[in-house]
N, C-alpha and C positions, 0 to 999 in steps of 0.2 A: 660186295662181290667184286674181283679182280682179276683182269685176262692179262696173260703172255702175248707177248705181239714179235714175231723174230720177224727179221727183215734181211736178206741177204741179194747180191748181186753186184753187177760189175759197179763200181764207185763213180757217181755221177754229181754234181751241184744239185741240191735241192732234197734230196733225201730225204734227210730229216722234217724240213719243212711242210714237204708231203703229206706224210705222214702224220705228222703232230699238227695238222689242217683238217685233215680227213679226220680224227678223233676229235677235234673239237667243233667240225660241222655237225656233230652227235652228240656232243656233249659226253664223252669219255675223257677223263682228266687223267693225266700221265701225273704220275707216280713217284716213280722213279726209270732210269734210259742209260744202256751204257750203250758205244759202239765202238769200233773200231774199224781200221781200212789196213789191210793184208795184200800189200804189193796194190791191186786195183780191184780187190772185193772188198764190198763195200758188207760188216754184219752189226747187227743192233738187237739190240732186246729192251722190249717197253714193261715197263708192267701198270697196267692202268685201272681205274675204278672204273668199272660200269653200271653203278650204282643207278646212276642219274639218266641213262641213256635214252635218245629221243624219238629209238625205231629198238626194231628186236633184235636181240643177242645173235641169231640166227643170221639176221638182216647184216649187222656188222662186220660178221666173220663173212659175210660174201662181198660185201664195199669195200675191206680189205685187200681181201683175195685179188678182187677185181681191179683193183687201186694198184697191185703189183703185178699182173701180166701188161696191163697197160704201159708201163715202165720198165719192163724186165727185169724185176724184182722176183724175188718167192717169199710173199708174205704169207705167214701162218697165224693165225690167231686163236688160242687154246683158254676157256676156262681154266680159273688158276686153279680149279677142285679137282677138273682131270687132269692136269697137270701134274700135280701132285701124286693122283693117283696113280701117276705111269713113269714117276721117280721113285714111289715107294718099295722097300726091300721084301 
């Protein structure tokens, strides 16, 4: 199984590292990662396994979350099944 992970916010050093820290104190292995910086917003999108993870799915999406107010990010973190389900025609 594989979650969405967006990551937006003003563009700072470390971002990425952040990020791809906090998924691997969990044991979520990233995937595939594109980002990009738009003048000084900083967006990215992860898509990672949570196959293997070392706390709940649940748990995640709020270490997340929490990972980006701390920062002034807005991280969201989405099951890639609802995800899907909320692209489909």
């Amino acid at each position: 199984m594989r979650a969405i992970i967006t990551v937006s916010g003003k563009d700072a050093v470390g971002i990425i590292a952040q990020v791809s820290c906090a998924c691997t104190e969990v044991n979520a292995n990233i995937e595939d990662i594109t980002q990009k910086v738009l003048d000084d917003l900083f967006v990215m999108v992860m898509l990672v396994s949570v196959d293997n993870l070392s706390i709940k799915f649940t748990d995640f999406i709020d270490r997340m979350t929490e990972l980006g107010k701390r920062n002034g990010l807005v991280i969201h973190t989405v099951h890639e099944d609802i995800f899907n389900a909320m692209h489909r025609i």
